[in-house]
C-alpha positions in Angstrom: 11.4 16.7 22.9 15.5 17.0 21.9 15.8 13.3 21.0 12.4 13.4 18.8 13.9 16.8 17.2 17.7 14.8 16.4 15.3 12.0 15.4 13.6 14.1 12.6 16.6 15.7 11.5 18.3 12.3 11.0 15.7 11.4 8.9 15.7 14.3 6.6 19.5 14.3 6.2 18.3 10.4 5.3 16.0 11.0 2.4 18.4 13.7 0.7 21.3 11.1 0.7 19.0 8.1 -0.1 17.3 10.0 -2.9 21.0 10.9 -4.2 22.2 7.1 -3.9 18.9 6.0 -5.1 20.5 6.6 -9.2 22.4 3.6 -8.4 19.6 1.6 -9.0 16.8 0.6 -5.9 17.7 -3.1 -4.8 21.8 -1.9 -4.9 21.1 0.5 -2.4 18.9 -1.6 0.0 22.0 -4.1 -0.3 24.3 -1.4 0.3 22.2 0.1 3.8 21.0 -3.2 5.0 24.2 -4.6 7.0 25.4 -0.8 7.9 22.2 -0.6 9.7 22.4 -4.0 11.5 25.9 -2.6 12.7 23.9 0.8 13.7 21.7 -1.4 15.7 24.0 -3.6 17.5 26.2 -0.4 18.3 23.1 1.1 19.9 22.9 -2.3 22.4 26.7 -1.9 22.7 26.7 1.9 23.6 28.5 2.9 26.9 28.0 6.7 26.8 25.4 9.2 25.9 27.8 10.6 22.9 28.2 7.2 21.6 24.3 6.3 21.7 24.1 9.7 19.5 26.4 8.8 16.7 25.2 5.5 16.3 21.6 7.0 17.1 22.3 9.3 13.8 23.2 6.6 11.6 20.3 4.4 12.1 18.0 7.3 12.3 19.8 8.0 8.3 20.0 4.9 7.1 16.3 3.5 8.1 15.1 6.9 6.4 16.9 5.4 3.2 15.2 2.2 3.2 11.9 3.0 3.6 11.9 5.9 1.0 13.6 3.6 -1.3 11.2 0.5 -1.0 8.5 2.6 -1.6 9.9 3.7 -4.8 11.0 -0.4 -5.3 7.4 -1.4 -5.0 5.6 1.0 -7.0 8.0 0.2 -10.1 7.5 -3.9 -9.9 4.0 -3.4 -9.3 1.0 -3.4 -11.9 -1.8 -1.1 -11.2 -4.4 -3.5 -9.8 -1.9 -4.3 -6.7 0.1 -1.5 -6.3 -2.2 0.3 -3.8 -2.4 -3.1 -1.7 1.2 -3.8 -1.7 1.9 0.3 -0.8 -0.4 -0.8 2.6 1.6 -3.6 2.9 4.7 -1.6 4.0 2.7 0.3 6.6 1.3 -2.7 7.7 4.3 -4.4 8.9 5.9 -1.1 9.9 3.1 -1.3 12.5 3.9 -5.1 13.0 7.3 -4.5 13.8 6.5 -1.6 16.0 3.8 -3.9 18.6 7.0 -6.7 18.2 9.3 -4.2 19.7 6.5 -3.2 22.4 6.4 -6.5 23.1 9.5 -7.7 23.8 10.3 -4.1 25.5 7.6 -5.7 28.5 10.4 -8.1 29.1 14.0 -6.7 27.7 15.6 -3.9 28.4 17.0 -1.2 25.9 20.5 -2.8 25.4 18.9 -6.2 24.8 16.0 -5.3 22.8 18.6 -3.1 20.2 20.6 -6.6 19.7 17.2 -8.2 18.9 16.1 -6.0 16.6 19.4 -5.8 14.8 18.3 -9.4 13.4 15.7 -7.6 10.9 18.5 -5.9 8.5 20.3 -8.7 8.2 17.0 -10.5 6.9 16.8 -8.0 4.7 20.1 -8.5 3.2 19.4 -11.8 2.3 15.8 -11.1 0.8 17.9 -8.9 -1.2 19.8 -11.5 -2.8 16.9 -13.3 -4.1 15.0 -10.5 -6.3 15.6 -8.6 -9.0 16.3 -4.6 -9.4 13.3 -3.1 -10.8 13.0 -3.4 -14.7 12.4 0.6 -15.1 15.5 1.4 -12.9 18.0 -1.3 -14.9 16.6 0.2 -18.6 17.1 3.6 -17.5 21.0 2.8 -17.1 20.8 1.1 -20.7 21.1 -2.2 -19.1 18.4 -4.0 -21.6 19.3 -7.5 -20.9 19.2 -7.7 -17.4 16.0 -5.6 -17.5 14.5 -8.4 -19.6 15.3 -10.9 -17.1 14.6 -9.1 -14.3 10.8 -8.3 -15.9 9.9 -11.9 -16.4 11.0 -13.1 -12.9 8.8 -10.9 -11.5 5.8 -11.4 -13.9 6.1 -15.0 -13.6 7.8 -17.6 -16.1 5.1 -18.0 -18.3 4.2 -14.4 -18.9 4.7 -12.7 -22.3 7.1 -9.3 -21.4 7.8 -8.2 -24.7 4.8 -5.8 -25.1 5.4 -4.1 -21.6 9.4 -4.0 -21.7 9.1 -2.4 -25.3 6.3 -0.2 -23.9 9.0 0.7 -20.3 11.9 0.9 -23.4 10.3 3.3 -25.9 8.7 5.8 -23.3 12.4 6.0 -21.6 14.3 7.0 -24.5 11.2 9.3 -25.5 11.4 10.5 -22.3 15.0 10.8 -22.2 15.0 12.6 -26.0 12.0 14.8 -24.4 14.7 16.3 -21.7 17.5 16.3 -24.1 15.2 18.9 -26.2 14.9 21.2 -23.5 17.1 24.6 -23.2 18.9 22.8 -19.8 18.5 21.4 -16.9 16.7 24.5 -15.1 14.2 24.8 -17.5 13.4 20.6 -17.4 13.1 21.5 -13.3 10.6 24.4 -14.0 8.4 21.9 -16.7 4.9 21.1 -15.2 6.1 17.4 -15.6 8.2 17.8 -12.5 6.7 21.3 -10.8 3.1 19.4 -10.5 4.1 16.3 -8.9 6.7 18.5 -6.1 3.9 20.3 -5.2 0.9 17.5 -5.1 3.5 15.6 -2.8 5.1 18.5 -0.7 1.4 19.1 -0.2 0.3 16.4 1.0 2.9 15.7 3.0 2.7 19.3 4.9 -0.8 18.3 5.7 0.5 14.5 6.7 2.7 16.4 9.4 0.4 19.1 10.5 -2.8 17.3 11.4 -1.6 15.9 14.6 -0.7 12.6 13.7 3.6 13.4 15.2 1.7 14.7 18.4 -0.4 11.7 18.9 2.7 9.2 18.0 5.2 10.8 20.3 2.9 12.2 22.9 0.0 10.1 23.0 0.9 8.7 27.2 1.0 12.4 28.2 -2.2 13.7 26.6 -4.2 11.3 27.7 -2.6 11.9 31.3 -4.5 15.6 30.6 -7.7 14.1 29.4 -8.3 10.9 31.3 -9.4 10.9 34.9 -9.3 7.4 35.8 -8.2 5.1 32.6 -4.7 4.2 32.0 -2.9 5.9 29.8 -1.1 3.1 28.2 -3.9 1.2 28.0 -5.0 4.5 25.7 -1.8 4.4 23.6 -1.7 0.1 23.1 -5.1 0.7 22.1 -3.9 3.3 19.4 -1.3 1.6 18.5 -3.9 -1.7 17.5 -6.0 0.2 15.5 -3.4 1.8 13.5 -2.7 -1.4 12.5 -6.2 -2.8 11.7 -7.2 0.8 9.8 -3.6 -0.2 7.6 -5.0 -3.7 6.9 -8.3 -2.0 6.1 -6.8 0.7 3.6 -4.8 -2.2 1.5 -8.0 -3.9 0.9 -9.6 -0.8 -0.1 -7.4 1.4 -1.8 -7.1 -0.4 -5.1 -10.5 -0.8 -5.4 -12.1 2.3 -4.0 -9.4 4.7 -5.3 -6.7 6.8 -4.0 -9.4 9.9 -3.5 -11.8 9.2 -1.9 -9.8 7.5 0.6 -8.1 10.6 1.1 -11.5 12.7 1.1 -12.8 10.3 4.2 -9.7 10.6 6.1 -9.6 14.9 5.7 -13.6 14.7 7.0 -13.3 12.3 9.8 -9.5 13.6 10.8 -11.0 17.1 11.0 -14.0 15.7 13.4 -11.8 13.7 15.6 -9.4 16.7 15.8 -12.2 19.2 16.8 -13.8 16.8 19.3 -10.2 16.3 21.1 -10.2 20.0 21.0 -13.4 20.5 22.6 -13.3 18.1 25.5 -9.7 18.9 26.6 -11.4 22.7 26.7 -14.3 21.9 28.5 -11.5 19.6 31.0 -9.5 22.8 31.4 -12.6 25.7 31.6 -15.6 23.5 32.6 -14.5 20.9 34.5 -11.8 22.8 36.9 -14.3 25.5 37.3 -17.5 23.9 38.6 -18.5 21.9 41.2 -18.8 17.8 39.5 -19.4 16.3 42.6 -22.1 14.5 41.3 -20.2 13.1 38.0 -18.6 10.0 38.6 -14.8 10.5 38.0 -13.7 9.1 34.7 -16.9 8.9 32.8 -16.1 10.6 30.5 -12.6 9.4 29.4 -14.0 7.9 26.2 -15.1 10.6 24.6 -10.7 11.8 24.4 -10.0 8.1 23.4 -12.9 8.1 21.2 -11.8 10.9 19.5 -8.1 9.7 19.3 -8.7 6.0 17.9 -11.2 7.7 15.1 -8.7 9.7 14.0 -6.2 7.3 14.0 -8.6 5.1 11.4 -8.8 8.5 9.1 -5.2 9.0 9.0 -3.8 5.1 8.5 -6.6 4.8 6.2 -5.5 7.4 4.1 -3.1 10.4 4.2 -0.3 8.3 5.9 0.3 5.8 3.2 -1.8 7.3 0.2 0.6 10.6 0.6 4.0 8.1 0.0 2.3 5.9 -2.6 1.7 8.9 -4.9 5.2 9.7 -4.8 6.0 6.7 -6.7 3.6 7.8 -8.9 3.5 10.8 -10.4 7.2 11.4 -10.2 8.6 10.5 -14.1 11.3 7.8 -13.8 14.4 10.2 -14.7 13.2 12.5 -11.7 12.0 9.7 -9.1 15.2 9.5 -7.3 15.3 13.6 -7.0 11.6 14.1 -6.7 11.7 10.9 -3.5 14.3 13.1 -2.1 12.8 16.3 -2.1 9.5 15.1 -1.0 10.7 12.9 1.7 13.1 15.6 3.2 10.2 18.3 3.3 8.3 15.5 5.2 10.4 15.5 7.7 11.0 19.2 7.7 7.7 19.6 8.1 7.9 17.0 11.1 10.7 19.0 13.0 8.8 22.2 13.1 5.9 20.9 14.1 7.2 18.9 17.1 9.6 22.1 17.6 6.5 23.9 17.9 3.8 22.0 19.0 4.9 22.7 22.7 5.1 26.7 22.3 1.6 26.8 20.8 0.0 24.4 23.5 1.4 27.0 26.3 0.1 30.1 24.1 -3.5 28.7 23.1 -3.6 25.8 25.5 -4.0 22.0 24.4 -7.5 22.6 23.1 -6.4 25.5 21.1 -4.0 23.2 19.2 -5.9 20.5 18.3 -8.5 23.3 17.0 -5.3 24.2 15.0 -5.3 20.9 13.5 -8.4 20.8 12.8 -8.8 23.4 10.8 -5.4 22.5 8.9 -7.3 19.1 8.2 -10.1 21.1 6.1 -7.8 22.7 4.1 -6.3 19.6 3.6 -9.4 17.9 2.3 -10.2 21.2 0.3 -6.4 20.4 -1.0 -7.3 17.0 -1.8 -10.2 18.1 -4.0 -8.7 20.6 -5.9 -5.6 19.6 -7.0 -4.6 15.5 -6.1 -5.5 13.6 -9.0 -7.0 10.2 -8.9 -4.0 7.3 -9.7 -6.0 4.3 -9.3 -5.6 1.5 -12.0 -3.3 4.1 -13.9 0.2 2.8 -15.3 3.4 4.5 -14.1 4.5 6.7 -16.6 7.1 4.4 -18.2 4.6 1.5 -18.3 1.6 3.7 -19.8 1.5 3.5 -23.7 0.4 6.5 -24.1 2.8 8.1 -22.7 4.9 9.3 -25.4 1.8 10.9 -26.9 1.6 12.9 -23.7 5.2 14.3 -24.0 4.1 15.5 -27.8 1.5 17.4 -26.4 3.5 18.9 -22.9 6.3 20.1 -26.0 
């Protein structure tokens, strides 16, 4: 519970200083954490003592919390609308890769070898890096025209005719830019519904992300199942999590641009608060029922797939939607100016979020017992579906704010 409590904290230290660095400009940053985090990795195979396993433990745990907040934000801005749901899926999808590779390999390597193994993927990285372009928004907002121009048509294709959407990504920055300039300062600009909307859409959704029981299932999934199964195997339970996780994500990128960010996320806050409630229910009737009454006659073990049942469909709900909907929207509805700040600020509550409810998750199960946490959950997942309804807004086919042409129209009527 201590190392998955560092763990979270690492992270949310992470997304402060990546959303900081992130003004630099996306791809310079990648290039900048890349190598550091091969050398994090190949320290951590190198490690002699506990102390030295936790510094190097601290940096990755930092610097892999940069990268992924930052090519989230690198793939929404490249993007046009009719992809930009799919290739969002795509960075959960071989997150979940990567995690059954290490699985894999850990059958057969130990932790010091399977460290040196893994430090191979930064490095990759790197020199992926060195082959695309910073994004076009990014390079115009630091009044570097040219290299936006260039940068725009490589990733639109050779043939394609830029000058109507780079004028469009020009024109709405410096509007944007003149729109701020207007204001009476900078606490006022943090206080416009421009900025206050989109913290709390994201902080939303990302306080429901953490408190459904998805960090519970993740970390704990081997012991729970140890509670709720009677004679299958527990890590046949979690590999079997694990594979679905990954199918539901290959499921949501074909979906999501075509079905729409809502009611994605409306499915997922239905069948997450079923799945939760029916984990709920049979781990109560395992610890009032079943200890309490003579099942002699039950064969032992038939009913272990009503817990794994319960646990793979909520899986589906939450890789289907909350999990990578909730980090696609930051890209979003952030305005460029803020994007870096807003990533930051949404990111670190994640993780916030996530330490307090692993810090916690073990106090409540010993006060209301297992079932009465998953109950918990469950009834957090309602309110995030009645969340969802009220106050997410539907982002499907619609242009990031500096590639909407409408935009500056919008800032004259928020003045």
């Amino acid at each position: 519970m201590d190392a998955t409590r560092k763990w979270i904290l690492r992270a949310l230290i992470g997304g402060i200083l990546g959303g900081m660095a992130m003004r630099l400009g996306r791809r310079r940053v990648l290039l900048f954490t890349a190598l550091p985090y091969t050398v994090a990795w190949l320290a951590t195979g190198l490690s002699t003592s506990v102390n030295m396993l936790s510094i190097t433990s601290f940096c990755g745990g930092m610097l892999i919390c940069c990268i992924t907040m930052i090519t989230q934000v690198y793939v929404t801005e490249i993007a046009v609308p009719e992809i930009r749901g799919c290739l969002s899926s795509v960075l959960k999808i071989l997150s979940q890769i990567g995690i059954l590779i290490s699985f894999s390999l850990g059958a057969s390597l130990n932790w010091h070898q399977l460290a040196l193994v893994v430090a191979a993927a930064p490095v990759l990285l790197f020199f992926a890096l060195l082959f695309i372009p910073e994004t076009p928004s990014s390079l115009l907002l630091r009044d570097k025209d040219e290299e936006a121009a260039s940068a725009l048509q490589w990733l639109r294709g050779p043939d394609a005719d830029i000058r109507q959407e780079l004028a469009t990504i020009r024109t709405n920055i410096l509007a944007s830019k003149h729109y701020n300039d207007g204001k009476a300062g900078k606490f006022k600009v943090l206080l416009s519904k421009r900025l206050t909307r989109p913290v709390l859409i994201t902080c939303g959704l990302m306080f429901f992300q953490r408190f459904t029981g998805a960090h519970v299932f993740n970390f704990y999934a081997v012991p729970m199942f140890k509670k709720t199964f009677r004679m299958m195997n527990p890590h046949g339970g979690a590999i079997a999590t694990s594979v679905v996780q990954l199918l539901a994500s290959c499921l949501s990128g074909l979906l999501i641009d075509h079905v729409g960010r809502l009611p994605l996320l409306m499915t997922s806050g239905v069948m997450m608060s079923i799945a939760l409630a029916g984990f709920g229910s049979y781990a109560y009737y395992e610890d009032v029922f079943r200890n309490s009454t003579d099942l002699t006659q039950v064969e032992p073990g038939s009913y272990d797939w009503i817990p794994l049942l319960c646990v793979l469909t909520f899986t589906i709900a939450f890789s289907l939607g909350i999990s990578p909907i909730s980090s696609l929207l930051i890209g979003e509805l952030f305005p460029l100016e803020y994007r870096s700040t807003g990533s930051a600020l949404a990111t670190s509550f994640s993780h916030l979020c996530g330490f307090v409810n692993v810090k916690t998750a073990a106090d409540f199960q010993d006060h209301i017992g297992l079932y009465g946490l998953f109950w918990l959950y469950a009834g957090i997942s309602v309110l995030c579906l009645l969340f969802v309804v009220l106050f997410v807004p539907e982002t499907k086919g619609r242009e990031i704010d500096e590639m909407d042409p409408k935009y500056v129209e919008s800032l004259c009527i928020n003045r």
